[in-house]
N, C-alpha and C positions, 0 to 999 in steps of 0.2 A: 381667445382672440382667433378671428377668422377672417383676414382679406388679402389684398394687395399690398405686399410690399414692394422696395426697392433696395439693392445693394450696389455701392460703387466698390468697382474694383481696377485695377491697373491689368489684371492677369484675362488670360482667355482660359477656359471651364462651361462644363455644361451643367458638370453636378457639385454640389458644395462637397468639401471634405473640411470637417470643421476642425479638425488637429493642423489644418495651416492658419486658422484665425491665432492670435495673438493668447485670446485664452478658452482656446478650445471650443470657441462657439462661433455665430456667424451674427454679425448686426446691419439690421435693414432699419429704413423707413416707412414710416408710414404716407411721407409727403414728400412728392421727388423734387422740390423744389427747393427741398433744405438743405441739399447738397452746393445749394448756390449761396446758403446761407452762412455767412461766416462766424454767427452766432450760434447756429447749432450745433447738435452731437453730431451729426451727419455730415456735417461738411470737415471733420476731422479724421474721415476715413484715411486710412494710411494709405491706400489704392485709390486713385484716378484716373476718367477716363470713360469707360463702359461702366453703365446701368442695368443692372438684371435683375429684372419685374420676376416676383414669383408670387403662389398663393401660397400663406402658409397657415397653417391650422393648428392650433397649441391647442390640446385639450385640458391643460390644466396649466396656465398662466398664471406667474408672481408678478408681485407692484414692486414699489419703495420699500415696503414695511418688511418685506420677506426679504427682497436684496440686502436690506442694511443688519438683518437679524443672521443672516446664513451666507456659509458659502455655495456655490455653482452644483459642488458636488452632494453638499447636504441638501438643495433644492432637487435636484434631480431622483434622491434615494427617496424624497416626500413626494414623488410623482411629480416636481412638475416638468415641464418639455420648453420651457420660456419664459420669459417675461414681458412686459407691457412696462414703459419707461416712455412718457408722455409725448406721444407719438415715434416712440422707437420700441423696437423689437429683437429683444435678444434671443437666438435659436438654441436651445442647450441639444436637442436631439432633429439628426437629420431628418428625421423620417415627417417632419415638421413641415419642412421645404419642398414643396410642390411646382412641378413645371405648372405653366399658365395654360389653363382647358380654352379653347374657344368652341363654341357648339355655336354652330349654324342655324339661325333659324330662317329659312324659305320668308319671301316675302308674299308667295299665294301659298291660300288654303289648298290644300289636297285632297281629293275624297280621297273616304277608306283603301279603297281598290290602286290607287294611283303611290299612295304611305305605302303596302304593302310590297308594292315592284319595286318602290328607290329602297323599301330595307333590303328587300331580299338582293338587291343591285350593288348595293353598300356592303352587306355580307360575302359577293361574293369577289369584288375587289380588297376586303381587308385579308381575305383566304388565297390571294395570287391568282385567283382563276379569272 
């Protein structure tokens, strides 16, 4: 799995630390709307209040069939980094949880010569100079 999630929480935080989740993971959605939902998983968050949108990337994702056969930690020793639970997202490894990239795209074309001055303009504000 690879998109946008969302996590409600009550606490302020930049980065997840998953040893404060309940059982050492972190759970987002997939639809931020569910948290209004009083029928879904998502809206049983223990934390209320703030929403933090992230991208997260699981290279090797469990279902149903692997949650109900294993535990967290035997999932983890068979590679995987999460799970997919129908439109929920359970994190077992931080390294999963991605701030949200935005990249700008110009709405005029550039020529060559005009790309080349905003990179080199762009390199030299991300260098302090």
């Amino acid at each position: 799995f690879t998109g946008k999630a969302y996590h409600q929480t009550s606490s302020e935080f930049d980065e997840f630390d998953l040893s404060k989740g309940a059982d050492g993971t972190a759970w987002f959605t997939t639809n931020k709307s569910a948290f209004d939902d009083p029928t879904s998983a998502a809206s049983a968050a223990s934390g209320r209040g703030k929403i933090i949108e992230r991208d997260i990337n699981l290279k090797k994702a469990a279902g149903w069939a692997e949650m109900d056969k294993y535990s967290i930690d035997e999932l983890v020793n068979m590679g995987f980094d999460g799970a997919v639970l129908d439109g929920d997202v359970q994190v077992f490894n931080k390294s999963a949880i991605q701030p949200l990239l935005f990249i700008y795209t110009p709405p005029v074309i550039f020529s060559s010569i005009a790309l080349v001055v905003l990179i080199n303009y762009l390199r030299r504000l991300d260098n302090g100079k």
